[in-house]
Backbone bond lengths (Angstrom), bond angles and torsions (degrees), N, CA, C in turn:
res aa  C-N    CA-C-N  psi(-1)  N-CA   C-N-CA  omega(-1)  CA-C   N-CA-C  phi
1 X - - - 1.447 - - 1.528 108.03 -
2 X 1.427 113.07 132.94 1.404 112.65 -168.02 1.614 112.09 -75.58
3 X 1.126 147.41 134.58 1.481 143.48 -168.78 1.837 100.04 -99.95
4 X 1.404 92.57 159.44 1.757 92.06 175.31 1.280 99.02 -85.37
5 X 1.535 112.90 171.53 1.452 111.44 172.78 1.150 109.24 -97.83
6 X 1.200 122.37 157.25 1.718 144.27 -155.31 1.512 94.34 -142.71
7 X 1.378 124.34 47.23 1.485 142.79 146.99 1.442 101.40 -57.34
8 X 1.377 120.50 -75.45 1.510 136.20 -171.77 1.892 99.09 -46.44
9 X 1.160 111.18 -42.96 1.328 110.43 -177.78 1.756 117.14 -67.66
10 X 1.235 107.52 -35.15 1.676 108.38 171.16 1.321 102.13 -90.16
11 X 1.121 137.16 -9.63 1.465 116.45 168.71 1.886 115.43 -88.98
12 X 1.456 99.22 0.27 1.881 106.14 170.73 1.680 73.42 -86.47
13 X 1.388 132.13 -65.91 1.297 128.59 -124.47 1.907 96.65 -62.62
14 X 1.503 112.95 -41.91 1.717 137.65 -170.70 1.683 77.52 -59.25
15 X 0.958 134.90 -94.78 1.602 138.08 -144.81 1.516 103.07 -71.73
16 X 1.136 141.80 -10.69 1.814 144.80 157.53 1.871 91.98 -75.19
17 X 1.195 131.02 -70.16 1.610 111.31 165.17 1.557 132.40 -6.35
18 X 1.363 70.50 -81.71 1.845 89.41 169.96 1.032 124.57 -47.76
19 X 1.125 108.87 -73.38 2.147 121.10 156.53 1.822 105.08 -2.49
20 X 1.778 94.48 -71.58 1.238 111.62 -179.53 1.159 132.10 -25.90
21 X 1.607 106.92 -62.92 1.186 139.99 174.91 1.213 130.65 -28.12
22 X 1.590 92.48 -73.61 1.594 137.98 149.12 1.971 103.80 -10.81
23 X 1.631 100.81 -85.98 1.018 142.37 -170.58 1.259 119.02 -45.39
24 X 1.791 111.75 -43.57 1.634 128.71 152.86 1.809 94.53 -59.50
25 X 1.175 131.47 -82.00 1.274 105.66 -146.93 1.310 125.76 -65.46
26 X 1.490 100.68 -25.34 2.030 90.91 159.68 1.009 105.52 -68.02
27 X 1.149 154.07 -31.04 1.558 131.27 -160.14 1.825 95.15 -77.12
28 X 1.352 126.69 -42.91 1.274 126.61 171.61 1.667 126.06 -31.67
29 X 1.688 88.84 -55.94 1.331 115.59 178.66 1.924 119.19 -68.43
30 X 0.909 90.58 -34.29 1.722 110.45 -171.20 1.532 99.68 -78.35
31 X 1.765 112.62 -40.35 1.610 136.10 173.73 1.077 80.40 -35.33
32 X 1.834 118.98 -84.01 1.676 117.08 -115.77 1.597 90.73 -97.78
33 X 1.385 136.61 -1.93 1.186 135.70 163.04 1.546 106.02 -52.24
34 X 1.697 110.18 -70.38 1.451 110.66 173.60 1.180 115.70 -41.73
35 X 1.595 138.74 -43.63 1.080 146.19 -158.42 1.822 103.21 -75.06
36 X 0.941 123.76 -42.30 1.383 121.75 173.02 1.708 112.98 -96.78
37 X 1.313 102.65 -9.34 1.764 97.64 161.19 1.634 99.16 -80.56
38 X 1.203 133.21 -18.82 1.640 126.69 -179.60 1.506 111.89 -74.07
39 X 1.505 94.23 -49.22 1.815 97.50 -176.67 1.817 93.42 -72.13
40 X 0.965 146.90 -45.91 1.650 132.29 -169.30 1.734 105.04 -73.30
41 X 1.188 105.55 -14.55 1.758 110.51 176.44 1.929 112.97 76.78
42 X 1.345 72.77 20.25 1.770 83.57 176.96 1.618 106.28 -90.09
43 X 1.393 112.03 162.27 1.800 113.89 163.57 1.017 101.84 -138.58
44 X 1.258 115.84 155.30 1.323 127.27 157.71 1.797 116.90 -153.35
45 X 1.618 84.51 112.60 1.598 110.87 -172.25 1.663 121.59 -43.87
46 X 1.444 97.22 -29.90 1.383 111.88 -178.03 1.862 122.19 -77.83
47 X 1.586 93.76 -11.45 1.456 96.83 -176.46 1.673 118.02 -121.52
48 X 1.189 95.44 -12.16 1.114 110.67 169.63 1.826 104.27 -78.67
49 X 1.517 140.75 -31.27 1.060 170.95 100.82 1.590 114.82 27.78
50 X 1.419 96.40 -76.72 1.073 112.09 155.02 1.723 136.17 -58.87
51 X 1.260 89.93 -34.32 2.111 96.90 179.89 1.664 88.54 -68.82
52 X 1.412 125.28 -60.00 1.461 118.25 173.18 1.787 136.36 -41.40
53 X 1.139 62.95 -32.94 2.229 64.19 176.41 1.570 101.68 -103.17
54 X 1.118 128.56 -40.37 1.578 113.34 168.51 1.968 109.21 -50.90
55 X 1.214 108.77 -50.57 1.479 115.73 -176.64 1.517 109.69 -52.84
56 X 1.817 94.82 -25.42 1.939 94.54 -176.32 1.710 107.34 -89.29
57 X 1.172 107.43 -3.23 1.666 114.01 -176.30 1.490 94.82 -113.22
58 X 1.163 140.36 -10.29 1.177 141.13 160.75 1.704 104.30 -63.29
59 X 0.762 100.25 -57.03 2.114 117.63 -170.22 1.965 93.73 -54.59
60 X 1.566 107.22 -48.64 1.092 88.39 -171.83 1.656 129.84 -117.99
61 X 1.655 104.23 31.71 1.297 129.92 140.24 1.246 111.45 -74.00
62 X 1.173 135.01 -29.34 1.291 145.21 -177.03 1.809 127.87 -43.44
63 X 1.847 63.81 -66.25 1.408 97.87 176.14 1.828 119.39 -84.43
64 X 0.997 102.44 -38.43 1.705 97.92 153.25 1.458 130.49 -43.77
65 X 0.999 108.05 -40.34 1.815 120.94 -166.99 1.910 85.52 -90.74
66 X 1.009 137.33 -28.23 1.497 119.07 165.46 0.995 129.88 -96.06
67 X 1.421 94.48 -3.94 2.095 100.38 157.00 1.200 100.59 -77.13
68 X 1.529 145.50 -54.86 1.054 156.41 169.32 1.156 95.09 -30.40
69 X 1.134 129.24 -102.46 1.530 121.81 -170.07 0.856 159.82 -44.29
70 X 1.875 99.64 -12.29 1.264 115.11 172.26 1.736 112.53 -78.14
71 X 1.703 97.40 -37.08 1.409 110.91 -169.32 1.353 117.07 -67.30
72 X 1.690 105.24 -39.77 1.368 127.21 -168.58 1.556 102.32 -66.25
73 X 1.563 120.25 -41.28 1.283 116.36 -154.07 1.808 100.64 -95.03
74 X 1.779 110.10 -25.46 1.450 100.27 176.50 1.262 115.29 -77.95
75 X 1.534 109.17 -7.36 1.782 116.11 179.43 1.648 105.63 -84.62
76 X 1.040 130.41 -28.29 1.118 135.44 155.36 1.639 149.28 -51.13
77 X 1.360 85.24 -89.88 1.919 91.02 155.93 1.701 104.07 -95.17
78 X 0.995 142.24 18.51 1.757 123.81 -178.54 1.086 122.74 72.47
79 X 1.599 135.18 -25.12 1.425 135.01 164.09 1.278 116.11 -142.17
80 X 1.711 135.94 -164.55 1.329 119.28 -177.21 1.822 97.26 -138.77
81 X 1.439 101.04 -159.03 1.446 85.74 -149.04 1.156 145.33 104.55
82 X 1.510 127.66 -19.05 1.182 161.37 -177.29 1.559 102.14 -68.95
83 X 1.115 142.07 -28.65 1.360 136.68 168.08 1.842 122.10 -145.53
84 X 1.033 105.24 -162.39 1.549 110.04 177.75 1.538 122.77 -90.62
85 X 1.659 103.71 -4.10 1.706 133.26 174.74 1.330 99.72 -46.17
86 X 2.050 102.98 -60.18 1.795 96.74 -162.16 1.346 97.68 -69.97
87 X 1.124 154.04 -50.91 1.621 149.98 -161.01 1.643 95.22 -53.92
88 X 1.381 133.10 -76.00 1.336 131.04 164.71 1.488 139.25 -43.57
89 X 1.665 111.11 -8.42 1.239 116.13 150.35 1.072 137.07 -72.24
90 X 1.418 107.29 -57.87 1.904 145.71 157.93 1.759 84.41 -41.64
91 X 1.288 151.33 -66.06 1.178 128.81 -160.62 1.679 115.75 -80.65
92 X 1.237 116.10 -26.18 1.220 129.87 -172.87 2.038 86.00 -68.36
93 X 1.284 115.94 -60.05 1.339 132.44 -142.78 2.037 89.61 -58.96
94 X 1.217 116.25 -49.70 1.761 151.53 171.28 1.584 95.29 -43.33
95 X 1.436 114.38 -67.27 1.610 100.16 -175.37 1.225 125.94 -76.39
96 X 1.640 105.19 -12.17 1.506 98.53 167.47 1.478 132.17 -64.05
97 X 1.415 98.34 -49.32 0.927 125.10 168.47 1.702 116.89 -37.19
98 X 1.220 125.18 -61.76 1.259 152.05 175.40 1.534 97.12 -47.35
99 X 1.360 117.70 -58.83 1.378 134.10 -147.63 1.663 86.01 -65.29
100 X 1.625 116.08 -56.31 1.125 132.50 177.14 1.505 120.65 -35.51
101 X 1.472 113.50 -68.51 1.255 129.16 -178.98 1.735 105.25 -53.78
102 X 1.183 116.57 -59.36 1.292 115.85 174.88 1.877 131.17 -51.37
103 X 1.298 96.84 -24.41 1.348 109.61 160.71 1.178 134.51 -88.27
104 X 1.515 127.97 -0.38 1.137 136.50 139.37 1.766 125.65 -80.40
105 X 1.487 90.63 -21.25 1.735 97.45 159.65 1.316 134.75 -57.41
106 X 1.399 95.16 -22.61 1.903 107.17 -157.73 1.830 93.73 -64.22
107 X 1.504 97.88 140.90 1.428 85.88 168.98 1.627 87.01 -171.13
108 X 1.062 125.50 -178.04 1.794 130.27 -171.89 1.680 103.28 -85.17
109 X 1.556 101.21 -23.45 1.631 80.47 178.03 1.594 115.41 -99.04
110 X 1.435 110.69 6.75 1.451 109.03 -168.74 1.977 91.59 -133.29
111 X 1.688 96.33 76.09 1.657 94.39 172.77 1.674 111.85 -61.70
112 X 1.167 124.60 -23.11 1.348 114.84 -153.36 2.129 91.80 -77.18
113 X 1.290 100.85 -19.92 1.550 95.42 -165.55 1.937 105.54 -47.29
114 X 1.061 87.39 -49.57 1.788 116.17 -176.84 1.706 102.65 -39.51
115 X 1.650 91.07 -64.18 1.715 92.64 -177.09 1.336 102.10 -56.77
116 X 1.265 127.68 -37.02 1.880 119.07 -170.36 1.111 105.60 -62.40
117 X 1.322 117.42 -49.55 1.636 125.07 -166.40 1.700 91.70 -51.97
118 X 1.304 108.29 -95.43 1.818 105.62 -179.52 0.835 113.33 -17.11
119 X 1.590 140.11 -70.08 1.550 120.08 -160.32 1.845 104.84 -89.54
120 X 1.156 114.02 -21.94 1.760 88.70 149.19 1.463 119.78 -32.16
121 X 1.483 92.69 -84.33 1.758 92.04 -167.42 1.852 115.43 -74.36
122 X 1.708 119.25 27.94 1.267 121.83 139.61 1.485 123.44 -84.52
123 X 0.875 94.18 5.20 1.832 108.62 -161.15 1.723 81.64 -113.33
124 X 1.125 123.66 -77.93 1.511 136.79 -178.04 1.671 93.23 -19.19
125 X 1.104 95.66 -73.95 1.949 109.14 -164.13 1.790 88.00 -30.17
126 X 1.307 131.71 -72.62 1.667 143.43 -126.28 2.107 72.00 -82.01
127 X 1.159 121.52 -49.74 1.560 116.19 -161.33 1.082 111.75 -75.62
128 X 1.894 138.20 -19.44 1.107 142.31 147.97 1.642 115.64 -47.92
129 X 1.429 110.62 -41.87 1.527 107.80 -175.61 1.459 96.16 -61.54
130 X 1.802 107.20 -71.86 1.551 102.32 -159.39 1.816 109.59 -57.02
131 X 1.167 130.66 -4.47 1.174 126.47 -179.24 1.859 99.40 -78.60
132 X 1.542 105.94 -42.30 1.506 94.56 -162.01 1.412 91.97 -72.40
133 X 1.407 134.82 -27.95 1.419 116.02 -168.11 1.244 116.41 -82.85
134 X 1.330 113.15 -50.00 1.511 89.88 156.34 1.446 141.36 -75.62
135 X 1.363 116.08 15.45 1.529 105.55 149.53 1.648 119.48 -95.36
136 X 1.594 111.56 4.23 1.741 104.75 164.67 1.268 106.26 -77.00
137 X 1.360 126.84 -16.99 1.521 125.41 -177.46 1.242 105.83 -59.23
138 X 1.696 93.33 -63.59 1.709 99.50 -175.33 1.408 122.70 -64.97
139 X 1.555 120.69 -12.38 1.623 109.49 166.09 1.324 117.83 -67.15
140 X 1.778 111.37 -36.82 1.563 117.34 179.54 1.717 102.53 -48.60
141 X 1.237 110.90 -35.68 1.731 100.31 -165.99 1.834 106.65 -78.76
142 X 1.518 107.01 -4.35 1.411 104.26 171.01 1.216 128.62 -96.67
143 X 1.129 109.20 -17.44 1.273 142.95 164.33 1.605 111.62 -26.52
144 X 1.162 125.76 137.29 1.440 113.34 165.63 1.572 117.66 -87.17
């Protein structure tokens, strides 16, 4: 049975990546802003603001690209599994998540939340790479 093509679907999936991408390095950037507005004892509502709503469009780029993939790849071959993508999605998808939860933790009586948050998204950074590389694999196999 002939399948439609799900071109249109990896080209949401290519630009939700990117998005991603994007989205990690401001949050990095926006991070270490707060992080040296803490040590100078300065705030600023507006950037701290911002690390939150990028982090909330982070969660649901996230989650787009594994609707995508789940749909894209059972519309395709019929099941998933097919590479080392889903293991590195499913983990990427886990630390966000985490990264998330823990950043609503942060608070003065719970220092350790803080340390989680950071080395979440040090961990995030290394699981974004192996996620993007192994999903160039899996575009080659869509590839005509």
């Amino acid at each position: 049975m002939p399948l439609p093509s799900f071109l249109w679907l990896w080209k949401i999936a290519a630009w939700s990546m990117g998005f991603t991408i994007a989205a990690y390095f401001l949050l990095a950037a926006s991070g270490v802003g707060i992080a040296v507005q803490r040590q100078q004892k300065v705030y600023s509502y507006w950037l701290r603001t911002l690390h939150f709503l990028t982090g909330g469009i982070l969660v649901v780029l996230v989650l787009l690209l594994l609707g995508i993939g789940i749909v894209g790849t059972l519309g395709h071959f019929g099941s998933l599994g097919h590479s080392w993508h889903l293991l590195a999605g499913l983990i990427v998808v886990s630390l966000v998540f985490l990264s998330a939860w823990s950043a609503v933790q942060i608070k003065l009586l719970k220092p350790w939340a803080r340390w989680l948050h950071v080395s979440t998204n040090a961990v995030l950074f290394i699981g974004l790479c192996w996620v993007s590389l192994t999903g160039w694999d899996v575009v080659q196999k869509y590839l005509p």
